[in-house]
C-alpha positions as CSV (number, residue, x, y, z in Angstrom):
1,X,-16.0,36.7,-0.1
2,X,-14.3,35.3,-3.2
3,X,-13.5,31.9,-1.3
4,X,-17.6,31.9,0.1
5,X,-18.6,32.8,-3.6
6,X,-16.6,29.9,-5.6
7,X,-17.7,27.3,-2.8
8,X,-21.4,28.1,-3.6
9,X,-20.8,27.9,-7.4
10,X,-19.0,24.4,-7.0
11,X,-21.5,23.1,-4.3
12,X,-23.9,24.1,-7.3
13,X,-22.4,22.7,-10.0
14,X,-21.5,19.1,-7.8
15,X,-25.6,18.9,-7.5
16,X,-26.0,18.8,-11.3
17,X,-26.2,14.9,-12.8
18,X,-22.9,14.6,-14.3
19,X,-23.7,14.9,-18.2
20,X,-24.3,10.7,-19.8
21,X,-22.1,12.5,-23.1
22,X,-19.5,13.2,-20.6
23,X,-19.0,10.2,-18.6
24,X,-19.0,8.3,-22.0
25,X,-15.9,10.3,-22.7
26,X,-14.2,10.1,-19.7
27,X,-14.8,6.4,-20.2
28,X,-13.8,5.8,-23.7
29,X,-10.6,8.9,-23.4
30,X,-9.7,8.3,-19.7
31,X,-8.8,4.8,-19.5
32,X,-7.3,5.0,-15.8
33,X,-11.1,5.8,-14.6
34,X,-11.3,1.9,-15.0
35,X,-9.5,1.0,-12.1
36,X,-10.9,3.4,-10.0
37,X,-13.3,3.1,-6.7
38,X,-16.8,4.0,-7.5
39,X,-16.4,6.8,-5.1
40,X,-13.1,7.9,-6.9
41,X,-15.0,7.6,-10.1
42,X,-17.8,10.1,-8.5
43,X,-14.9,12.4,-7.5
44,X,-13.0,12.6,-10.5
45,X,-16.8,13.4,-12.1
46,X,-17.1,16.2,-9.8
47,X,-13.7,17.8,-10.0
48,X,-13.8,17.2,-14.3
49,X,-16.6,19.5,-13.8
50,X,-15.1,21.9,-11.8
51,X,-12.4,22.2,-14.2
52,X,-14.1,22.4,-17.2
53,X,-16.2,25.1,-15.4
54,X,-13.6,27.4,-14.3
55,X,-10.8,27.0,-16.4
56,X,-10.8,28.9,-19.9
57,X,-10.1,26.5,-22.8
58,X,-8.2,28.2,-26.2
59,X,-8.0,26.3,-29.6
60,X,-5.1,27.1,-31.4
61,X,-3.4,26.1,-34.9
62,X,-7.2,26.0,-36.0
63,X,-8.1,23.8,-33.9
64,X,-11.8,24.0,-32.7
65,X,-13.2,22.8,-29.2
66,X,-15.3,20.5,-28.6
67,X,-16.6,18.6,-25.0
68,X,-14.5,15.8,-26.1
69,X,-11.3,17.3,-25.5
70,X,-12.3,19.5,-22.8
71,X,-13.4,16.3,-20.7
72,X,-10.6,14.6,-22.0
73,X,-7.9,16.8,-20.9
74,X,-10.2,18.1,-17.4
75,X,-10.2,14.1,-16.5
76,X,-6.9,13.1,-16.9
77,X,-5.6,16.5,-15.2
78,X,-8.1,15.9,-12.2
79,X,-6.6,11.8,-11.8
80,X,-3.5,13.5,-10.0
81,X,-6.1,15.7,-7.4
82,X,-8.2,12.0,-6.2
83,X,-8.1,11.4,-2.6
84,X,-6.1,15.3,-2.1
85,X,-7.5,17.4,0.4
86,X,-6.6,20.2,-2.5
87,X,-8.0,22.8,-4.3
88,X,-8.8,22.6,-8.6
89,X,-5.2,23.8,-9.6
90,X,-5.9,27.0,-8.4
91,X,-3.0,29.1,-10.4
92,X,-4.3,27.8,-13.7
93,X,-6.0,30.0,-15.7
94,X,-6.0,29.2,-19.6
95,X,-5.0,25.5,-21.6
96,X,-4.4,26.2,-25.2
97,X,-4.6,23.3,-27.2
98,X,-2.6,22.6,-30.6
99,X,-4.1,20.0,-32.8
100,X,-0.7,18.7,-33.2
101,X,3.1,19.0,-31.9
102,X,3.7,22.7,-32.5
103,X,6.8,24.6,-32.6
104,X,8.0,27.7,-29.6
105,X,11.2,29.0,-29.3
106,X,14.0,27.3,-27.3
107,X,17.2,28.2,-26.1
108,X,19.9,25.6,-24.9
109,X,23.2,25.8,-24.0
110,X,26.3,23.9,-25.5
111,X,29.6,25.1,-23.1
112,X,30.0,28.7,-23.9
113,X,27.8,28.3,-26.6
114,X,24.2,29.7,-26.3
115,X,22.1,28.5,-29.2
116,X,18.9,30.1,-30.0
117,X,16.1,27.9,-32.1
118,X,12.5,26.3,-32.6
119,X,11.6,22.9,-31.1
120,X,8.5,20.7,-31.7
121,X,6.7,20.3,-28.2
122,X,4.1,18.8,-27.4
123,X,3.2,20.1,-24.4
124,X,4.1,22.6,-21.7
125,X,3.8,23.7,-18.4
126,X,4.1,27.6,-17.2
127,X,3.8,28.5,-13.5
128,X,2.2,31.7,-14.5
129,X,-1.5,29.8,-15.2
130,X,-1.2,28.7,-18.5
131,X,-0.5,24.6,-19.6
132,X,-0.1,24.0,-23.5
133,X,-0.7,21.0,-25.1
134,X,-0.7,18.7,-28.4
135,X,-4.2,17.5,-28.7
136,X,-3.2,14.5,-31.1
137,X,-0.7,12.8,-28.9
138,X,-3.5,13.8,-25.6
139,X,-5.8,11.5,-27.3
140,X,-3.5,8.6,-28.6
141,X,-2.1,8.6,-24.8
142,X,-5.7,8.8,-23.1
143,X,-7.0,5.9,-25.0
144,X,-3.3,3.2,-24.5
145,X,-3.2,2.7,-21.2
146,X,0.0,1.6,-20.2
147,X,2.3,3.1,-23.0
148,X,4.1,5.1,-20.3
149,X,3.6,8.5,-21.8
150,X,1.1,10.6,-21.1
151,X,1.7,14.4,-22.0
152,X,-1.3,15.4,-19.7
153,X,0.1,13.9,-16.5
154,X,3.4,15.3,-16.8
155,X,2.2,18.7,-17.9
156,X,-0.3,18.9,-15.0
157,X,2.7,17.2,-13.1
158,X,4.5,20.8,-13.4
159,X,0.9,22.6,-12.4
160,X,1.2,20.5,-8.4
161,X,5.2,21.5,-8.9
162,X,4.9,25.0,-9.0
163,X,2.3,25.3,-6.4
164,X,4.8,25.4,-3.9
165,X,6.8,28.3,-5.9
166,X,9.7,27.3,-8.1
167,X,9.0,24.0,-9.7
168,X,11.8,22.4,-8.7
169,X,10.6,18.7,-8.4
170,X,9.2,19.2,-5.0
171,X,5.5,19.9,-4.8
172,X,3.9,20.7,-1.8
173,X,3.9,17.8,0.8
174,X,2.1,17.8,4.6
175,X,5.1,17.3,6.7
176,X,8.5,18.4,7.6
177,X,9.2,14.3,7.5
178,X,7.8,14.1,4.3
179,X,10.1,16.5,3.2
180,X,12.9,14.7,4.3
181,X,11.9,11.4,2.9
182,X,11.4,13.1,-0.5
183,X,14.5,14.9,-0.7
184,X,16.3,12.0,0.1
185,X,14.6,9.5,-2.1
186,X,13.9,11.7,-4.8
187,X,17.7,12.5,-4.5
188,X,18.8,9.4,-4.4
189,X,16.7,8.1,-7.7
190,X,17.4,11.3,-9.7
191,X,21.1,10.6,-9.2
192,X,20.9,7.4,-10.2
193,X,19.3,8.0,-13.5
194,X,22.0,10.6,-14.1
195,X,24.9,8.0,-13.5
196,X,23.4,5.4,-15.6
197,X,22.7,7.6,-18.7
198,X,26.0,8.8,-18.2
199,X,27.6,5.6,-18.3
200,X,25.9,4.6,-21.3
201,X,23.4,2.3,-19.2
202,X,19.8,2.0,-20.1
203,X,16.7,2.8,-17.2
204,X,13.6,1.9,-17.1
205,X,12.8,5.3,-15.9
206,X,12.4,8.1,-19.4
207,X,15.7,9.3,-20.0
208,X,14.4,12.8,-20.2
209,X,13.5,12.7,-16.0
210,X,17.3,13.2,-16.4
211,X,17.2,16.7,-17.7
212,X,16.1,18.3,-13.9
213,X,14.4,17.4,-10.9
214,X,11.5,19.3,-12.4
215,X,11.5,16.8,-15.5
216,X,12.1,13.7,-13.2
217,X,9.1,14.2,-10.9
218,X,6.6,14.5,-14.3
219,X,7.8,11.9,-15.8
220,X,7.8,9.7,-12.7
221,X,4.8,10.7,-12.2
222,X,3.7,9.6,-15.6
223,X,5.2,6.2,-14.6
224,X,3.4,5.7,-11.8
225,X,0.2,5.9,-13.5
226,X,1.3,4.7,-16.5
227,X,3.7,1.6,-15.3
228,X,2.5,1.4,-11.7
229,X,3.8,-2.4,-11.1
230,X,6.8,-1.8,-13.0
231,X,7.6,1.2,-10.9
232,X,7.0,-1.1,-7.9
233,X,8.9,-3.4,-9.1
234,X,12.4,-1.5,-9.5
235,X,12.0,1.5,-7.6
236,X,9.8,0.7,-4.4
237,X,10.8,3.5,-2.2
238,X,10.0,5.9,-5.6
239,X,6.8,3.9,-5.8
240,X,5.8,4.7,-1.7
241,X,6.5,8.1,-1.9
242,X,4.7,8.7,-5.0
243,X,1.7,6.5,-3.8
244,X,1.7,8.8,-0.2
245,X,1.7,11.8,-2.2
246,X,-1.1,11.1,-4.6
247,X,-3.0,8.8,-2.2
248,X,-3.0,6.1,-5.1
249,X,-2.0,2.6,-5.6
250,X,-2.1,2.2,-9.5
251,X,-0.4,-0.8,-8.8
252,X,-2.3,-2.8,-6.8
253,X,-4.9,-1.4,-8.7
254,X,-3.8,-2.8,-12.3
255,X,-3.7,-6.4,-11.0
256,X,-7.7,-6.3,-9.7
257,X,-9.9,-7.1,-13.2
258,X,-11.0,-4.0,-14.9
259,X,-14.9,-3.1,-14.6
């Protein structure tokens, strides 16, 4: 019945025109929407709605709401869902939104040492429904394409992560043979960034995909949108695995003119 019920409300809410204020903002905040297919374009209309519908939004730090960054975050979060056969990040329940880096506690070990602190984030992914971000460095992200970060990305990154349980770097993929291909590619490329850093070498991949599996499928993720042809470029089996998961070719779509 609950399945029957939230079909009816999203075939409902799909029928509605697609708010002009809207579109303007995932125009002017979601720069990626650029390169898209007209049909993509409709889609990521369609599943921004959705999201903005059934997901519950939270200003904190005294930050107050507004459509702007609802859209804003909604479309770049629903960018990674194009061309899925998928459902709307269906363990998410809440975003709260800082209107800057904020400050949770962190705890990191040194040896035997266990030290106990605050860090700055700005942003942050929970596999019980709930994603955090920074709402200052969403915008400055959203609107330079091409800068290689994106805090949304990553974050939501961790959301397709943990839909297969632990968020471990593997999200849920179709086939045995997928499976396969990703642990060994994925494998290969996270040991490689390890070896490098640890040699004192510099990557082209974020230094911090080093920290876990978990961290090196966001931020590769945040590559491949962000850096597609560089990505290509160095990594290609990275790039293919990426591209079959998503069902995306940044790449080949950053080198047609942008409408």
């Amino acid at each position: 019945m609950f399945d029957f019920l939230k079909r009816r409300r999203r075939e409902a809410l799909r029928a509605e025109p697609f708010p002009e204020a809207w579109r303007e903002i995932l125009e002017r905040n979601v720069r990626h929407a650029a390169r898209l297919t007209p049909a993509e374009r409709e889609e990521l209309e369609q599943l921004t709605r959705v999201f903005v519908a059934e997901k519950t939004f939270e200003g904190c730090g005294g930050l107050e709401l507004t459509d702007e960054i609802r859209v804003t975050i909604a479309g770049q979060a629903c960018l990674l869902l194009l061309n899925r056969e998928t459902d709307v990040y269906p363990e998410l329940e809440i975003v709260l939104v800082y209107p800057h880096a904020y400050r949770a506690p962190a705890r990191r070990q040194d040896g035997a040492v266990v030290i106990e602190g605050d860090e700055a984030r700005l942003g942050e992914s929970w596999s019980r429904g709930m994603v955090v971000l920074a709402w200052d460095h969403v915008s400055t992200s959203a609107r330079h394409l091409g800068g290689g970060h994106n805090v949304v990305l990553h974050e939501f990154a961790h959301q397709l992560d943990a839909e297969e349980g632990d968020m471990d770097g593997v999200p849920e993929l179709d086939s045995n043979a997928h499976y396969l291909g990703w642990a060994r590619i994925f494998g290969e490329e996270f040991h490689e960034l390890t070896q490098r850093l640890h040699a004192g070498r510099r990557s082209d991949i974020d230094p911090y995909g080093a920290a876990s599996p978990a961290e090196f499928f966001a931020v590769v993720t945040e590559m491949f949108f962000e850096r597609p042809r560089a990505l290509r470029h160095g990594h290609p089996e990275l790039y293919a695995e990426l591209s079959a998961f998503y069902r995306q070719d940044p790449a080949s779509a950053a080198a047609r003119p942008r409408t």
